[in-house]
C-alpha positions as CSV (number, residue, x, y, z in Angstrom):
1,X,100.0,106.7,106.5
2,X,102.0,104.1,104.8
3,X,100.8,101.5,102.4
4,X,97.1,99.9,103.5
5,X,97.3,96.8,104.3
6,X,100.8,96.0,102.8
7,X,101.8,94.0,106.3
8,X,99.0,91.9,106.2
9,X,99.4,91.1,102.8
10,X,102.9,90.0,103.2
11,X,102.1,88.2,107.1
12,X,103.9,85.3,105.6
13,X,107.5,86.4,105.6
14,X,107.2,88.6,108.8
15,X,107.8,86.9,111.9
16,X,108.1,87.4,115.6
17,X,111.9,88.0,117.0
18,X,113.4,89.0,119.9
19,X,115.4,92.7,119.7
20,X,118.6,90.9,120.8
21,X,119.0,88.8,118.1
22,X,120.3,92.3,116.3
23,X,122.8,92.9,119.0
24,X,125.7,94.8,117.6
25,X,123.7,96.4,114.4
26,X,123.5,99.7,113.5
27,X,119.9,101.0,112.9
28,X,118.3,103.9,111.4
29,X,115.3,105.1,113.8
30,X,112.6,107.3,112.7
31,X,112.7,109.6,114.9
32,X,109.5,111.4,114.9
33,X,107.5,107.9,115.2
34,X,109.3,108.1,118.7
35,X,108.4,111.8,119.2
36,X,104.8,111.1,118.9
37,X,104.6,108.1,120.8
38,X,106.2,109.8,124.0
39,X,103.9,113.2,123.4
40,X,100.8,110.8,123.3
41,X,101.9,110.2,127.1
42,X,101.3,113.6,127.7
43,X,99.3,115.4,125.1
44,X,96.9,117.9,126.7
45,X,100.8,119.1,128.6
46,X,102.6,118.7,124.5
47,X,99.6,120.4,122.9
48,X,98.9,123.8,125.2
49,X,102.1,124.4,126.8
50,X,104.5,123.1,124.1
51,X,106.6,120.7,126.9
52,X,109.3,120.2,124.9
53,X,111.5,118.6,128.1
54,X,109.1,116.2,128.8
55,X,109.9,114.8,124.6
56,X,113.3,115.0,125.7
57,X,113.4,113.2,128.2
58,X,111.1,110.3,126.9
59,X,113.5,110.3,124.3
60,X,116.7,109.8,126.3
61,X,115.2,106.9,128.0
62,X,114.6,104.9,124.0
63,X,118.2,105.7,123.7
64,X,118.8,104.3,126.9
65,X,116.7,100.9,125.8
66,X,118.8,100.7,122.2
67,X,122.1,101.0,124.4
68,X,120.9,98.6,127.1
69,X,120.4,96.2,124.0
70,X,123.8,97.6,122.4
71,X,122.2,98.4,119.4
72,X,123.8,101.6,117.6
73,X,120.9,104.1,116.5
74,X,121.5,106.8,114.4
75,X,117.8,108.6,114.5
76,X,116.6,110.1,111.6
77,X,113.5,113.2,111.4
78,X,112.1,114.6,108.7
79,X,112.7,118.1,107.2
80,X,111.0,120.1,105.0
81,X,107.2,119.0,104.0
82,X,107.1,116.9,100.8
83,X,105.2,119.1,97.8
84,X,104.2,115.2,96.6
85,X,102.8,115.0,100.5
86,X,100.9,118.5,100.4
87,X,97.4,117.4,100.5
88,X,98.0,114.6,102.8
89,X,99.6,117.7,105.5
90,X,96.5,119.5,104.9
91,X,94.2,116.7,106.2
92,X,96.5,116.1,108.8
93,X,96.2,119.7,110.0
94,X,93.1,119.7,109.4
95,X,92.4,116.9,111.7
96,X,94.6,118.1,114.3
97,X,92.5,121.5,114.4
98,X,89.2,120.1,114.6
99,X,90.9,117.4,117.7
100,X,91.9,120.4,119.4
101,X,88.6,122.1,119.4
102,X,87.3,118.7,120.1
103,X,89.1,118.3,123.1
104,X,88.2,122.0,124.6
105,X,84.7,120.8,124.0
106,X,85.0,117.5,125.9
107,X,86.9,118.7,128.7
108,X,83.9,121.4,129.5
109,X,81.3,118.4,129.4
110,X,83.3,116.5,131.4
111,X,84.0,113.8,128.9
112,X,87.5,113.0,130.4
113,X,88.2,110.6,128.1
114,X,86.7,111.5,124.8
115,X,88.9,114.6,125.7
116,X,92.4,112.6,126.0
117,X,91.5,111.0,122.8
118,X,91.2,114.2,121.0
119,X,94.2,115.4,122.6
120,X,96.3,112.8,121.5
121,X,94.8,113.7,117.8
122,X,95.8,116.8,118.2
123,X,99.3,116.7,118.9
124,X,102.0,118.3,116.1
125,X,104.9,117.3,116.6
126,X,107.9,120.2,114.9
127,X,111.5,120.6,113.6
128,X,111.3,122.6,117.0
129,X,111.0,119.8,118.8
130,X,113.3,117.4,117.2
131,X,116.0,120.3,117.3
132,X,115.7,119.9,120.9
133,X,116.5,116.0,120.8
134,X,119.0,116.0,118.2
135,X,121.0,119.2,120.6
136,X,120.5,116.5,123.9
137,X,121.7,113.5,121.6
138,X,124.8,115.7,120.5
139,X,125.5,116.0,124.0
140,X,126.0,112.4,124.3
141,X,127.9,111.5,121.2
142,X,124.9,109.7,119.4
143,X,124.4,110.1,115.6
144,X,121.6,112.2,114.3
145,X,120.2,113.4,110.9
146,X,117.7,115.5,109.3
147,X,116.3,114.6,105.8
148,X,116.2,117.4,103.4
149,X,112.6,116.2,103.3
150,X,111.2,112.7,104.5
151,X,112.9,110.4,106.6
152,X,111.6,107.7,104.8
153,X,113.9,107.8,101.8
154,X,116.8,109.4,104.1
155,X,116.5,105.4,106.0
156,X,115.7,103.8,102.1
157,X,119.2,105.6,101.4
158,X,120.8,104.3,104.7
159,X,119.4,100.8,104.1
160,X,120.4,100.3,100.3
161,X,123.6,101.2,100.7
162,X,124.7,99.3,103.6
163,X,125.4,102.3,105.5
164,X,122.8,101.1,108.4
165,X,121.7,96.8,108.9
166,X,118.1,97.4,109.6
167,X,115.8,100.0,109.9
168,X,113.5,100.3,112.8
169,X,110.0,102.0,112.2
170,X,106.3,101.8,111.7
171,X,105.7,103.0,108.1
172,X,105.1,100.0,105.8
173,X,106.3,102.6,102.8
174,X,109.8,100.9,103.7
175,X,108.6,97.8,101.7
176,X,108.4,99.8,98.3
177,X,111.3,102.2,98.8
178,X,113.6,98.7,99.1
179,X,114.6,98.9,102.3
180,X,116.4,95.2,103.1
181,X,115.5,94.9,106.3
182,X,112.6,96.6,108.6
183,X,112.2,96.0,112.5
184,X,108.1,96.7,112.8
185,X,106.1,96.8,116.2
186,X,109.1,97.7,118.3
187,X,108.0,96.9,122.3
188,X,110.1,98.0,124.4
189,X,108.5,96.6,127.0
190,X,108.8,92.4,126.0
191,X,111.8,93.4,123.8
192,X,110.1,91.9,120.3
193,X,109.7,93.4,117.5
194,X,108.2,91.8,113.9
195,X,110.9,91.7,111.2
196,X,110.6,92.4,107.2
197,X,113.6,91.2,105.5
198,X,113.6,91.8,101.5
199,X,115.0,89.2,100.3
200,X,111.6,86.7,101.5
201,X,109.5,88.9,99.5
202,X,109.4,86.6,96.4
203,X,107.8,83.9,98.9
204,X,105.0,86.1,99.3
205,X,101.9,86.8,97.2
206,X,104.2,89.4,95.0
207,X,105.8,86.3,93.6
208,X,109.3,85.1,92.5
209,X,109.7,87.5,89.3
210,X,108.5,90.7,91.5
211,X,110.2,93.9,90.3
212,X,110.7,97.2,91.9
213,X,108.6,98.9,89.7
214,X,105.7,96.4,90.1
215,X,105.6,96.4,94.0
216,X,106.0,100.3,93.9
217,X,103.1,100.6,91.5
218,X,101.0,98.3,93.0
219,X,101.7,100.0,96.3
220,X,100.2,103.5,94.8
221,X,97.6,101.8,92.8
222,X,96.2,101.2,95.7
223,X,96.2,104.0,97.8
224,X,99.7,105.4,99.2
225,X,101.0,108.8,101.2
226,X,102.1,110.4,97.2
227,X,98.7,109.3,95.7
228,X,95.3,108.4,97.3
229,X,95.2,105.3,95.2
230,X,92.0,104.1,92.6
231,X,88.5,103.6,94.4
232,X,87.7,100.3,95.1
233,X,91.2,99.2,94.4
234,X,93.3,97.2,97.0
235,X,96.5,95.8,96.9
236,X,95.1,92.0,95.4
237,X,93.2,93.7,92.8
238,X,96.2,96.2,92.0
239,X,98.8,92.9,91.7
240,X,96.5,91.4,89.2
241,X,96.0,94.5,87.4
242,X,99.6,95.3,87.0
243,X,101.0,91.6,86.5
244,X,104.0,91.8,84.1
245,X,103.6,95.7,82.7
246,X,107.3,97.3,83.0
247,X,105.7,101.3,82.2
248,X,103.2,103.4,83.3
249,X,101.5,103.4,79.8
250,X,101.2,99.1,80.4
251,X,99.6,99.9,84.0
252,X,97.3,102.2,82.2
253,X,96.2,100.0,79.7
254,X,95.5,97.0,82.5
255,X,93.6,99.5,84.3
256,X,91.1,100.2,81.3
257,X,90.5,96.6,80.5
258,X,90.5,95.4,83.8
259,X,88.7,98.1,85.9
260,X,85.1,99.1,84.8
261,X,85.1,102.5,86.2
262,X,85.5,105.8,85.2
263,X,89.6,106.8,85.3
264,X,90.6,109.9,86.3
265,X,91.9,112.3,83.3
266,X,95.5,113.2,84.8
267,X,96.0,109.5,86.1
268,X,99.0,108.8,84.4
269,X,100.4,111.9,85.7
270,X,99.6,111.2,89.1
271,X,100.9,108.0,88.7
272,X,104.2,109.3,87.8
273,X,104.6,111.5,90.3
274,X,104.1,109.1,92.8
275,X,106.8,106.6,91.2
276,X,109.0,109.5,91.1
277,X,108.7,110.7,94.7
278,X,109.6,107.0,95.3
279,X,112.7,106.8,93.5
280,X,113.9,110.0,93.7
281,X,113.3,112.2,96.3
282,X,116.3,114.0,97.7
283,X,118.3,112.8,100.6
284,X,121.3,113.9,102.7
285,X,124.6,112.3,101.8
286,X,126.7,111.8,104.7
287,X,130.1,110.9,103.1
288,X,130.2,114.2,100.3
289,X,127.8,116.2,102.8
290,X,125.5,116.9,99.8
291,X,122.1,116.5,98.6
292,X,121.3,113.9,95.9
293,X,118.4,112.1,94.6
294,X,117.5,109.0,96.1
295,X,118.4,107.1,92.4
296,X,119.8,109.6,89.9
297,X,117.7,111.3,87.4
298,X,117.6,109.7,84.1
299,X,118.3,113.4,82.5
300,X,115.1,114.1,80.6
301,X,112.8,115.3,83.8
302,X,111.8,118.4,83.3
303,X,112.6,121.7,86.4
304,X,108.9,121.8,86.8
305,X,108.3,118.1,87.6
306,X,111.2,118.0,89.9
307,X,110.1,121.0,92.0
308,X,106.6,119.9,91.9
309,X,107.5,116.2,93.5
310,X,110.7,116.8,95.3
311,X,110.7,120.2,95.9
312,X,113.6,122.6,95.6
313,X,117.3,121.5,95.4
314,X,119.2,123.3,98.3
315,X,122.9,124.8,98.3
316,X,125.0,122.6,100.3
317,X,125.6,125.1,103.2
318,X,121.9,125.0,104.2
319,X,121.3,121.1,103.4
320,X,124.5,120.5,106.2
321,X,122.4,122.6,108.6
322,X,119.9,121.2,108.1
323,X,121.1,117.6,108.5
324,X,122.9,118.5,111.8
325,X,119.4,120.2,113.1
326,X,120.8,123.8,113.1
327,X,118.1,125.3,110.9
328,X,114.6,124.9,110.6
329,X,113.9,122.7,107.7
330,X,110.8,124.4,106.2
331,X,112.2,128.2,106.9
332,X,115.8,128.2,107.0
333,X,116.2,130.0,109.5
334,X,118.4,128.9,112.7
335,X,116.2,127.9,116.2
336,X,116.2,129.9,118.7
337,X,117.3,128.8,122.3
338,X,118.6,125.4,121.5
339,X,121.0,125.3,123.9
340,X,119.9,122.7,126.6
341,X,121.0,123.0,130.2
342,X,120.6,118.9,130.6
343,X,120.0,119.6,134.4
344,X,116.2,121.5,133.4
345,X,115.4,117.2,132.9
346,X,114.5,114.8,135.5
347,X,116.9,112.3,136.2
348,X,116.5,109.4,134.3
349,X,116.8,106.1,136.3
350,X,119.3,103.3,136.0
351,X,116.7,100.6,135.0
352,X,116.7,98.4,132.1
353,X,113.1,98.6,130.7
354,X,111.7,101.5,129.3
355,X,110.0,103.7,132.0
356,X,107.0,106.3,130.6
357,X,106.0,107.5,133.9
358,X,106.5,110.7,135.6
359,X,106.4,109.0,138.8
360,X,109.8,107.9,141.0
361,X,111.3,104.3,140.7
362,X,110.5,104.2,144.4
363,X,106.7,105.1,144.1
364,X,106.4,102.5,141.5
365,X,108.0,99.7,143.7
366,X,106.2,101.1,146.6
367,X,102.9,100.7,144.7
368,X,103.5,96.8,143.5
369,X,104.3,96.1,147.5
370,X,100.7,96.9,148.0
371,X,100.0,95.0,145.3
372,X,102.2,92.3,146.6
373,X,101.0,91.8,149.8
374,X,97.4,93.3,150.1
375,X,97.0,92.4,153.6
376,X,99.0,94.6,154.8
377,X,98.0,97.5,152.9
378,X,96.1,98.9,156.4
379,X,99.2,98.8,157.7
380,X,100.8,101.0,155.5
381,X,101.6,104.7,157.3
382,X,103.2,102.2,159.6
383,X,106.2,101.7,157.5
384,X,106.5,98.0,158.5
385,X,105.4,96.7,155.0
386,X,108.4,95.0,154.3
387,X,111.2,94.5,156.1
388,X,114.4,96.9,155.8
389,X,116.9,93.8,154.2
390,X,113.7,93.6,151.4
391,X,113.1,96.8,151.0
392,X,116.5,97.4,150.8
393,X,116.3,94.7,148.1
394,X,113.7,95.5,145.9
395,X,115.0,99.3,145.8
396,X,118.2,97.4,144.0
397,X,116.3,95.0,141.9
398,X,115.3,96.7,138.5
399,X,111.5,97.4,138.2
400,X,110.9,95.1,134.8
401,X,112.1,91.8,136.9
402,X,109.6,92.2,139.7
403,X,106.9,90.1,139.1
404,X,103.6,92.1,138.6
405,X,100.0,91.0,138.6
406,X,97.6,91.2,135.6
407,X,96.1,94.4,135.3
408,X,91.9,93.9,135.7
409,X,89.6,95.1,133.0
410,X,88.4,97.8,134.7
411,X,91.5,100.2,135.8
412,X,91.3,103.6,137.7
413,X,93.5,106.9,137.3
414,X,94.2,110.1,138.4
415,X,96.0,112.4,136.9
416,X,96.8,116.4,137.2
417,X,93.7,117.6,135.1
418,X,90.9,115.1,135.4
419,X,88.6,113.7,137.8
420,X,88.8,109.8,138.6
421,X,87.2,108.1,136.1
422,X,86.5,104.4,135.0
423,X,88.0,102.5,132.0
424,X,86.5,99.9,130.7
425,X,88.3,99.2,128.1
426,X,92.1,98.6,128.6
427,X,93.2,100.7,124.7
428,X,91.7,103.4,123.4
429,X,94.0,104.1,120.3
430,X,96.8,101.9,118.2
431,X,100.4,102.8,119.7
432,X,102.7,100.5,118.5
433,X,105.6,100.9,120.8
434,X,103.2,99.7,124.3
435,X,101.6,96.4,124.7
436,X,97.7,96.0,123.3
437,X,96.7,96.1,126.8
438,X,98.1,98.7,128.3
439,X,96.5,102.1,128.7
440,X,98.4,105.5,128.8
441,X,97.2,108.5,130.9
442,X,98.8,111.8,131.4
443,X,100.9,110.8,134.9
444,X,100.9,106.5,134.3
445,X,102.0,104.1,136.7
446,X,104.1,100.8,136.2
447,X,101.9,98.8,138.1
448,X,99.5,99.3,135.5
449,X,101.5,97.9,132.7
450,X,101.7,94.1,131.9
451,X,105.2,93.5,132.0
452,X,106.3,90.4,129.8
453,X,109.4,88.0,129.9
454,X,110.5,87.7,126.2
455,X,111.3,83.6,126.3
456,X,113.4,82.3,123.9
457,X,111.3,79.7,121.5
458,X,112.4,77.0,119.0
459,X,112.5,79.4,116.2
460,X,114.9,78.7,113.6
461,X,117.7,82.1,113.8
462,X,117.5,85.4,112.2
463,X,119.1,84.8,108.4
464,X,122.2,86.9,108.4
465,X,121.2,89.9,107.5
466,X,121.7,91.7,103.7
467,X,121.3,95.1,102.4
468,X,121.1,95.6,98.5
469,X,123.9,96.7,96.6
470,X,124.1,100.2,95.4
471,X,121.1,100.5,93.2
472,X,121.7,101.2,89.5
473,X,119.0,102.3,87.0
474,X,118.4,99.3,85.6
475,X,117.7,97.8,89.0
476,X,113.9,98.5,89.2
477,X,113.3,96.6,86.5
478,X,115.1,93.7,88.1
479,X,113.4,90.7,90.0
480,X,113.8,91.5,93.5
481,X,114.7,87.6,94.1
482,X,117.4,88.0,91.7
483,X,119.0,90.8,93.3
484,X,122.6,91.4,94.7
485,X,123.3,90.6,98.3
486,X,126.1,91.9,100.1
């Protein structure tokens, strides 16, 4: 879920950049926002018949874009579910079981669409899943972890120490856990992304003396995935509320004299909790091979409030497995049939922009030839379309350089469950890794897909890039502008 409306609220410091400006750097990936956005390409397939090779392969081919843009990813996935994040699952699950009945529903009215919609909702991605990704990656040498819990603070860790330069995801909780620098809106089809970089965050509406704890607290004041925020509270009104209180008690306080509603009881409490799931949940260490809290504990928290927040502190035998993908996360206990034969997958071709379709390189430029040259599309079981020496060609020219026309408003499919049917509109649900205007069905085509040429602009050079120094205690009551850069 992240924090609502944080990006907005800090526009002014994120700005457009091309993904080859961070040639070189190593980068933490989430890896389940990857997961999802390759099942949503095929999520009636994901949701009743469990395709795991179809993830796998969709995966592959992002690893193929960060190498073709010699970026070094080490993906990251979440482990065991967050006791902080507990009621948050259940709405999740929730929503995903009413999708699915959704979706049966739809499908026997004949409401293709409404059905794809739900199906896409209904779509749970597992440590089952990501085992089989992490076992393929292996297989080629590329870094993986696990997070004893979320991947969020497992990249916070990454980031704060220097161990990674950026992190690439779509979670705006980066901001608050400190992260120093955030690749949002990855599109891996005009090679852009929008970049966060900590150290501008005094030039936005937070202000120059901005603290750790005063961006974290406003963040939950106003509704975050640890607590569901104060009604009628947004992140302006939660900035002004909190102004230059250093404790919880101070926030409290504010909050009476400056909100006119009723408070819940156990506020402070939940307030707490959510600060400490912030600052302390557990992550993997990769150099001692150990779990450790995000910051240390100050030494008066109590068992109870640690197991309630972070969960339970595991022995270092299963937190390795874990990390490495060997064991399921939630259960313990080791997967079953993770072997991969890597010749089960399709081939993946040698082009240099992401491809999401089922459908052969030679199809695809088959299709945009018809496209091409329409007049000679009644000509086309003659196999003189083209001549050989431009067939011959276009089959060696990669896909993303040849030069395709703007999809129309309206736009037909077919695919291997549903009737033809008529779009008219070109998006039907926020994915953040395709352009606004394409449209994803279960067997997409290129041709459909508007492919744009990133062009260099005037813009002044990424700022080298910094990551903040290992974090002490005393560091979240520090100005963020004052902090130490390496």
């Amino acid at each position: 879920m992240g924090i609502k409306q944080l990006l907005p609220f800090v526009s002014s410091i994120i700005h457009k950049s091309s993904i080859d400006k961070f040639k070189n750097k190593k980068a933490a990936i989430d890896g389940y926002a990857l997961l999802h956005r390759i099942a949503t390409r095929n999520p009636r397939q994901i949701v009743l018949n469990n395709d795991y090779s179809f993830i796998v392969n969709g995966m592959l081919e992002y690893l193929k874009f960060f190498n073709t843009h010699k970026i070094i990813p080490i993906f990251v996935f979440d482990g065991a579910t967050l006791p902080s994040k507990k009621g948050v699952e259940e709405e999740r699950l929730n929503r995903r079981k009413s999708a699915y009945s959704n979706a049966l529903k739809y499908e026997k009215e004949g409401k293709q669409i409404e059905a794809l919609v739900c199906w896409k909702q209904a779509i749970d991605i597992t440590p089952f899943h990501a085992s089989k990704v992490i076992n393929a990656f292996h297989k080629r040498g590329v870094q993986c972890i696990v997070a004893p819990y979320e991947a969020d603070a497992q990249m916070a860790y990454l980031s704060r120490t220097g161990y990674v330069d950026v992190v690439i995801c779509e979670d705006s909780d980066m901001i608050p856990y400190g992260c120093s620098v955030v690749l949002f809106k990855l599109n891996v089809v005009s090679n852009t992304c929008d970049v966060y970089q900590a150290q501008d965050l005094p030039k936005t509406p937070f202000g120059i003396n901005i603290t750790l704890f005063q961006l974290q607290i406003t963040c939950i004041l106003s509704g975050c995935d640890y607590f569901q925020g104060v009604n009628g509270i947004g992140l302006k009104k939660a900035l002004k509320i909190v102004g230059s209180c250093k404790t919880i008690k101070q926030v409290i306080l504010s909050l009476k004299k400056n909100y006119n509603k009723p408070l819940p009881n156990n506020l402070e409490e939940q307030l707490n909790d959510a600060l400490f799931t912030f600052n302390h949940q557990y992550i993997y260490d990769i150099e001692e091979k150990t779990i450790i809290p995000l910051t240390d504990f100050e030494g008066n928290e109590t068992t109870e409030l640690i197991e309630r927040t972070l969960g339970k502190k595991l022995d270092q035998g299963s937190v390795i497995q874990i990390a490495e993908g060997k064991i399921d996360p939630n259960t313990l206990e080791p997967f079953k049939n993770n072997e991969i034969d890597i010749f089960d997958f399709e081939p993946i071709p040698e082009i240099k922009q992401f491809q999401t379709s089922q459908k052969s390189p030679k199809w695809c430029v088959d299709d945009i030839l018809k496209k091409v040259h329409p007049q000679n599309e009644e000509n086309e079981d003659s196999n003189e379309l083209v001549s050989g020496e431009e067939e011959s060609k276009l089959d060696s020219q990669p896909i993303s350089e040849i030069k395709i026309e703007e999809p129309q408003s309206t736009v037909q499919r077919k695919d291997d469950f549903h009737e033809e049917t008529e779009i008219k509109s070109n998006i039907i649900d926020n994915d953040p890794f395709e352009p606004e205007n394409s449209f994803t069905f279960i067997q997409e085509d290129l041709t459909s897909l508007k492919r744009v040429r990133y062009e260099e602009n005037n813009d002044d050079e990424l700022t080298e890039l910094s990551t903040f120094s290992n974090k002490t205690p005393s560091d979240i009551e520090q100005p963020l502008s004052k902090r130490k850069f390496e």
